[in-house]
TIROTOR-830993 format. One line per field, with one value per residue (C-alpha): residue number from 1; residue in three letters; x, z, y. Coordinates in Angstrom, 1 decimal, always signed. Layout:
<recs>
num	(NUM; ...)
residu	(ALA; ...)
px	(X; ...)
pz	(Z; ...)
py	(Y; ...)
</recs>
This chain:
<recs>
num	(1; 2; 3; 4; 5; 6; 7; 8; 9; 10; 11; 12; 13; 14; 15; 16; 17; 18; 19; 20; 21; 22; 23; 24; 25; 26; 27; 28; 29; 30; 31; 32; 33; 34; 35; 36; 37; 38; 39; 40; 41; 42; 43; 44; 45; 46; 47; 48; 49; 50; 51; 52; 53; 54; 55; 56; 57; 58; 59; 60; 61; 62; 63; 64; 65; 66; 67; 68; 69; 70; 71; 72; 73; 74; 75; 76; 77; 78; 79; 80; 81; 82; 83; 84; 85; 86; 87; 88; 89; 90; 91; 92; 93; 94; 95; 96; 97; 98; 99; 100; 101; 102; 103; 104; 105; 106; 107; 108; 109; 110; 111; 112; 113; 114; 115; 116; 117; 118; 119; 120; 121; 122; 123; 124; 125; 126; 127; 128; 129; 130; 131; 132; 133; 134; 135; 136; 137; 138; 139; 140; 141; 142; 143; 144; 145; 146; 147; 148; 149; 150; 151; 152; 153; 154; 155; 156; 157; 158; 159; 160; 161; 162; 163; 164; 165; 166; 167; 168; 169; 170; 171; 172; 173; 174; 175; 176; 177; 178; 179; 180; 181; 182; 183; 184; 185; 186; 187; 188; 189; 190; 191; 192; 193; 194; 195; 196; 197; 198; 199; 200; 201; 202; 203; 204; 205; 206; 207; 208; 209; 210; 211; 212; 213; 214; 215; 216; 217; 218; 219; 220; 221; 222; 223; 224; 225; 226; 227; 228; 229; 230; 231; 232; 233; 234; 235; 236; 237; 238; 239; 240; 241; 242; 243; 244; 245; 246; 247; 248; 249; 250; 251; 252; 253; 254; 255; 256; 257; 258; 259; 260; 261; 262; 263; 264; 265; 266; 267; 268; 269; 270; 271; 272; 273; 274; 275; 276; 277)
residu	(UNK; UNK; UNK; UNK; UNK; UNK; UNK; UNK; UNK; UNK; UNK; UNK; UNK; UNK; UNK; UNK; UNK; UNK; UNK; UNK; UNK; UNK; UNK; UNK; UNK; UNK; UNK; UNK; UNK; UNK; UNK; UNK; UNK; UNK; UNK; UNK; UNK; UNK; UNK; UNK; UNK; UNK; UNK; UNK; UNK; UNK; UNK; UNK; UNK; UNK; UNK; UNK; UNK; UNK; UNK; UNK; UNK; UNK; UNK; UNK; UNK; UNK; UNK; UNK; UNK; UNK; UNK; UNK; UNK; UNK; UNK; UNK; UNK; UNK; UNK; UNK; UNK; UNK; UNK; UNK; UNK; UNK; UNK; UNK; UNK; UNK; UNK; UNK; UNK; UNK; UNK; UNK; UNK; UNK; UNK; UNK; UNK; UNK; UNK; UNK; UNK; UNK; UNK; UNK; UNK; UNK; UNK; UNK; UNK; UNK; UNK; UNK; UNK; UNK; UNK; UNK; UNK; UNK; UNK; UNK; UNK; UNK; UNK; UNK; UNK; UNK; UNK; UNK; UNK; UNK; UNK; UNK; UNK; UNK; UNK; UNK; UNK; UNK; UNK; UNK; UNK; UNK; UNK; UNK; UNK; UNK; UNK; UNK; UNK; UNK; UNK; UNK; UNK; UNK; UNK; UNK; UNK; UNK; UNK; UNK; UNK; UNK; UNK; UNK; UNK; UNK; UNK; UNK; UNK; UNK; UNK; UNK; UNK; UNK; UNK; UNK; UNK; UNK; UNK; UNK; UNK; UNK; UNK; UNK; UNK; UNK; UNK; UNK; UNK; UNK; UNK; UNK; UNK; UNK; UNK; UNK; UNK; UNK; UNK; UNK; UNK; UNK; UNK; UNK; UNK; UNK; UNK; UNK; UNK; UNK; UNK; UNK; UNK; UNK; UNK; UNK; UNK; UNK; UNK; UNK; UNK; UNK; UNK; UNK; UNK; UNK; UNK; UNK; UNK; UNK; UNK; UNK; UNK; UNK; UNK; UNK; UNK; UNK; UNK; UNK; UNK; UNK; UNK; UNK; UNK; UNK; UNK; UNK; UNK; UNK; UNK; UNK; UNK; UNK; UNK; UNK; UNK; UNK; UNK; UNK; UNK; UNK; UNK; UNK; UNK; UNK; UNK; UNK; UNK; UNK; UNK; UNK; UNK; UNK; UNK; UNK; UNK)
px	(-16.7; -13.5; -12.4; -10.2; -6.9; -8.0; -10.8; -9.6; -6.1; -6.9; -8.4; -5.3; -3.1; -5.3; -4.8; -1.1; -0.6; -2.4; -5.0; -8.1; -9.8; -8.9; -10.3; -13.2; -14.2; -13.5; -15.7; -18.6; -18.1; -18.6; -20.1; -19.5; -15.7; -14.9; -16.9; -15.2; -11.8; -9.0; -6.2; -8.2; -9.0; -11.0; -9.8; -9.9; -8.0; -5.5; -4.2; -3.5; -0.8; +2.6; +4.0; +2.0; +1.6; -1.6; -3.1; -6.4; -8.2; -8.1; -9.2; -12.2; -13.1; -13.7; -15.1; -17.7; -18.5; -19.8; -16.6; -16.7; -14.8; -14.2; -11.7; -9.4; -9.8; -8.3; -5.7; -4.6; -3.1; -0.6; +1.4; +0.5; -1.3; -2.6; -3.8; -5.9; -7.6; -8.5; -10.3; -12.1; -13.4; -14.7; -16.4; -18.2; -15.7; -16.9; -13.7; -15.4; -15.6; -14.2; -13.9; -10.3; -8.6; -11.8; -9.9; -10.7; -9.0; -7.2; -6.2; -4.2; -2.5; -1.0; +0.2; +1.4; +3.9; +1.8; +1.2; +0.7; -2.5; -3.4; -3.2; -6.0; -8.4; -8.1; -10.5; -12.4; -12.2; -10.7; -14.0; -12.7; -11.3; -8.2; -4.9; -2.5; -4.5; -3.9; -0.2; -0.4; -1.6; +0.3; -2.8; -1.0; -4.0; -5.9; -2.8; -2.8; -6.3; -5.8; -2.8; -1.6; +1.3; +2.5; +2.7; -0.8; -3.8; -6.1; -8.7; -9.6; -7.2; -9.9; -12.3; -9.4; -6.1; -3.7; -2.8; +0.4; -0.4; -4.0; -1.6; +0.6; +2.8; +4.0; +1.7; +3.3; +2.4; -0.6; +0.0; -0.9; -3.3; -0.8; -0.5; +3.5; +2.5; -0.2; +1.9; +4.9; +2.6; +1.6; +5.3; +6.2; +2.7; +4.1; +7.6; +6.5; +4.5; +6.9; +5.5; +8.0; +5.2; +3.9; +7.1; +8.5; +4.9; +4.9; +9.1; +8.7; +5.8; +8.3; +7.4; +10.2; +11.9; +13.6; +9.7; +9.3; +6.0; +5.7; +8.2; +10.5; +10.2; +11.3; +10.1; +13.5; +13.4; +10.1; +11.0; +14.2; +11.7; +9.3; +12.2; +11.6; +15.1; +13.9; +12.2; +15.4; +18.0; +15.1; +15.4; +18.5; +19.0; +16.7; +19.0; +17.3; +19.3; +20.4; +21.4; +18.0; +17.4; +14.1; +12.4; +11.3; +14.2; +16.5; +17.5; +19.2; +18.2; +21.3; +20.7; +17.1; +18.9; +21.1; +17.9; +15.2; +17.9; +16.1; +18.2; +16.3; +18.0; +15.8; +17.2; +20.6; +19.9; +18.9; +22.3; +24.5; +22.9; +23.2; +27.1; +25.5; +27.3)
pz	(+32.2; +34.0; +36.9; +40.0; +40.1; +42.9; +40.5; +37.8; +39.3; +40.1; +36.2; +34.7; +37.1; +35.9; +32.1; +32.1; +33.9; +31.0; +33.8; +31.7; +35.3; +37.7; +34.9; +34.2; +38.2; +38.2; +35.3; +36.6; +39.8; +37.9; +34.9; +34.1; +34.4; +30.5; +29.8; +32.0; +31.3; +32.6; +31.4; +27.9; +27.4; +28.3; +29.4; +25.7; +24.2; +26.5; +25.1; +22.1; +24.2; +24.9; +26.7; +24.1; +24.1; +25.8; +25.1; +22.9; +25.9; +27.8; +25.3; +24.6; +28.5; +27.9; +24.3; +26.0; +28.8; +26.0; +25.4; +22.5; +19.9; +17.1; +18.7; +19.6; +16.6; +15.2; +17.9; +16.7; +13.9; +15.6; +16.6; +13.6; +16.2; +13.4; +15.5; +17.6; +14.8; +13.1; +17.0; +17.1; +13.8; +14.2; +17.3; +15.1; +15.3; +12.2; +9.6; +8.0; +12.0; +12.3; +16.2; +16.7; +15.2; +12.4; +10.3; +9.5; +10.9; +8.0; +7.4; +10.9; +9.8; +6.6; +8.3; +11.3; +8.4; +9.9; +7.2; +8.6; +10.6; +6.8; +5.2; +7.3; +6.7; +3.0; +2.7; +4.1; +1.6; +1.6; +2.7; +1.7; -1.5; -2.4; -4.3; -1.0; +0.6; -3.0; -2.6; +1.3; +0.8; -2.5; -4.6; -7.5; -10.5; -8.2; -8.2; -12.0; -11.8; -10.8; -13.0; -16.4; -17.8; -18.3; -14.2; -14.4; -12.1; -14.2; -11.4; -8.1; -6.2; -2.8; -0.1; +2.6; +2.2; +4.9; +7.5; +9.8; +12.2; +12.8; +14.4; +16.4; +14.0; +13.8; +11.2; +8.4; +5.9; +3.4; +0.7; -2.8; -5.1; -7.7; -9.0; -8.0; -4.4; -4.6; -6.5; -3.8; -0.8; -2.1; -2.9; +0.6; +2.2; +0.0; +0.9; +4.8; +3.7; +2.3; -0.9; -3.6; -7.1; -5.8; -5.1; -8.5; -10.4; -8.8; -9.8; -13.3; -13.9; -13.0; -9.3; -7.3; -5.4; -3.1; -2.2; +0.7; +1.1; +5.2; +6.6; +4.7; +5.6; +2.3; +2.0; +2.8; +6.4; +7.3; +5.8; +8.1; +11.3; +10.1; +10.2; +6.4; +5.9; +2.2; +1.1; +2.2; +0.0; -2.8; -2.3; -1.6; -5.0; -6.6; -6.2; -3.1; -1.3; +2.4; +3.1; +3.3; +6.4; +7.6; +9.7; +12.5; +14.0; +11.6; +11.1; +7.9; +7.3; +8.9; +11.9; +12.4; +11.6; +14.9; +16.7; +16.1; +16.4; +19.1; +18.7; +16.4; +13.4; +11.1; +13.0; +12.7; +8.6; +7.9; +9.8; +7.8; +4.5; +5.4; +7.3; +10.0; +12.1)
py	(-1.1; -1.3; -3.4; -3.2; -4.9; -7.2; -8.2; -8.9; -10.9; -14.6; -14.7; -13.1; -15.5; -18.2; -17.2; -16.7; -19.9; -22.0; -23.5; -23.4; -25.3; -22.8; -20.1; -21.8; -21.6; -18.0; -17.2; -19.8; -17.5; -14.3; -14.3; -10.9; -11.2; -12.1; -9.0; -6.2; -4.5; -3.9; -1.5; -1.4; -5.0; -7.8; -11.0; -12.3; -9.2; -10.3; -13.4; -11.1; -9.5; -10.5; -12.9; -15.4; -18.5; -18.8; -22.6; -23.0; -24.6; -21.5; -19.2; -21.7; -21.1; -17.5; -18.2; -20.3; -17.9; -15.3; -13.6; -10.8; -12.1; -9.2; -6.7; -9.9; -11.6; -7.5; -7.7; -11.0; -9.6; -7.7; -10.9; -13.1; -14.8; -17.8; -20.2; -17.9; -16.3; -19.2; -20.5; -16.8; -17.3; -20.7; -19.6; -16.7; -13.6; -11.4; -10.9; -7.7; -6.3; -2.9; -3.3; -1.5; +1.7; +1.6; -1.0; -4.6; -8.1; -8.2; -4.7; -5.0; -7.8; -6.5; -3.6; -5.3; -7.4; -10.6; -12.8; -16.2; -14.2; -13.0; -15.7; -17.6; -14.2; -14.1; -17.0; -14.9; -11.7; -8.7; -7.1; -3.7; -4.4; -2.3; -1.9; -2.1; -4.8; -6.6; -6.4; -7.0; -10.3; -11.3; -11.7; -11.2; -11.4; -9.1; -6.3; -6.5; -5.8; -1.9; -1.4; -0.8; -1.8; +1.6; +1.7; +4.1; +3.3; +1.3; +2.1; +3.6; +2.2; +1.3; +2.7; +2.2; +4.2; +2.2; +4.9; +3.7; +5.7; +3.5; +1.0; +3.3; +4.5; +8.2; +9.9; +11.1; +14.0; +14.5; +11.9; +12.8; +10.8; +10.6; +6.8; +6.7; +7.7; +5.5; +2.3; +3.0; +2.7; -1.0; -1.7; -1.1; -3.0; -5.8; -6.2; -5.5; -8.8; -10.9; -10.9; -11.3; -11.7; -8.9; -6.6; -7.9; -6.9; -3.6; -3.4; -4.2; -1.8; +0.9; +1.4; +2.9; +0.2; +2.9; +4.6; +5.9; +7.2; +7.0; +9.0; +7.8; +4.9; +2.2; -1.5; -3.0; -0.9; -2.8; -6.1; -5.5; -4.4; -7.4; -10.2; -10.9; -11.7; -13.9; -10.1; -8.4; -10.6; -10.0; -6.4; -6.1; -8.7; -6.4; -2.6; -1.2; +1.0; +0.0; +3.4; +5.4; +7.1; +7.0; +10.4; +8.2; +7.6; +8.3; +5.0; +3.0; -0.7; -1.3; +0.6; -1.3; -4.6; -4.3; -2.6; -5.4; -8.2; -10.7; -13.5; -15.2; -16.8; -14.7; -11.4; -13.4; -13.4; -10.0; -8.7; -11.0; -9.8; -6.1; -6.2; -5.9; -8.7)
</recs>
């Protein structure tokens, strides 16, 4: 159910202000407030959304008021939101939950490039065990699992195929089951990842380190978009080309280096490596 703007105000106010009190009077006053939404989320799904920083005491206010847990614990993943995800599953969020865009907790993460809100799933299990998820998460003996040393499939590669466009990407074209398609799709997941065993597995099995099996899109621009600016000197260290233009935007690792600069001194490191200064 949705609510009015007038409704659902004084809560937000209370949220983004960090005043777990004043919240936990407004939800004592209406119970039913930490179940409604507003603009597509509850009050919970919220403090998955920029501006972060919202404090573990208020999120336990709307936990405690009977909050549903699973979609935020997905959303969580987008920010590498850690700390939150570790609260939601305490309080009994469901890792192998399906509860936004059909794919799991940890599935988000790995394609959001949020590996700090991975790592505190994979305890957990992949749940839908597959080749990308493998590389997502740098589970290295896993990877060698599905392939042969010849750079074949040794395997079905998994039930879930990652699909950018489940977290707002542009879709690209069919993709064909042939294991270089396959192999270059984990190649990028891992570098997005920060995952240097598995990038250098995947490498030295033949995989293409230029791949670019989403719209052109290679592992060195998303280690770029990701600020991964250790993957980037690996790949970079390793021969990828700097100069592929992706068909998103038509942008070079160069070009997203000066785009997704936000001041931080990992954004400050992935320009220096790629002349970007």
């Amino acid at each position: 159910m949705d609510v009015s703007d007038s409704r659902i105000a004084p809560a937000l106010d209370a949220l983004l202000r960090n005043d777990a009190d004043d919240l936990r009077a407004l939800v004592d006053a209406d119970g039913e407030i930490v179940s409604v939404r507003w603009n597509g989320n509850t009050l919970l799904e919220w403090c998955t959304q920029p501006p972060h920083g919202i404090a573990p005491p208020v999120i336990s206010v709307l936990i405690s008021a009977g909050a549903e847990l699973d979609r935020a614990l997905n959303l969580a993943g987008c920010w590498s939101l850690a700390g939150m995800r570790s609260q939601l599953l305490a309080a009994g969020a469901d890792p192998a939950a399906r509860a936004d865009a059909d794919i799991t907790p940890l599935e988000s993460a790995a394609m959001h490039g949020s590996v700090e809100a991975a790592d505190v799933l994979v305890a957990s299990g992949l749940h839908r065990p597959g080749l990308w998820l493998a590389a997502a998460t740098g589970q290295v003996d896993e990877l060698r699992s599905w392939i042969h040393t010849d750079g074949d499939l040794a395997r079905p590669a998994g039930e879930y195929r990652p699909n950018l466009a489940d977290v707002g990407r542009p879709a690209g074209g069919p993709s064909t089951d042939h294991p270089s398609v396959i192999l270059g799709e984990a190649l990028v997941f891992a570098a997005a990842n920060d995952r240097a065993e598995a990038v250098d597995l995947l490498l030295d099995v033949g995989v293409d380190i230029d791949a670019r099996p989403y719209r052109n899109t290679t592992g060195l621009h998303l280690a770029v978009q990701f600020h991964k600016p250790a993957m980037v000197e690996h790949l970079l260290d390793r021969g990828a080309n700097p100069m592929v233009t992706d068909d998103n935007h038509g942008g070079t690792a160069h070009g997203w280096a000066v785009a997704c600069d936000d001041g931080t001194p990992a954004a400050s490191r992935i320009r220096e490596l790629l002349g970007a200064t």
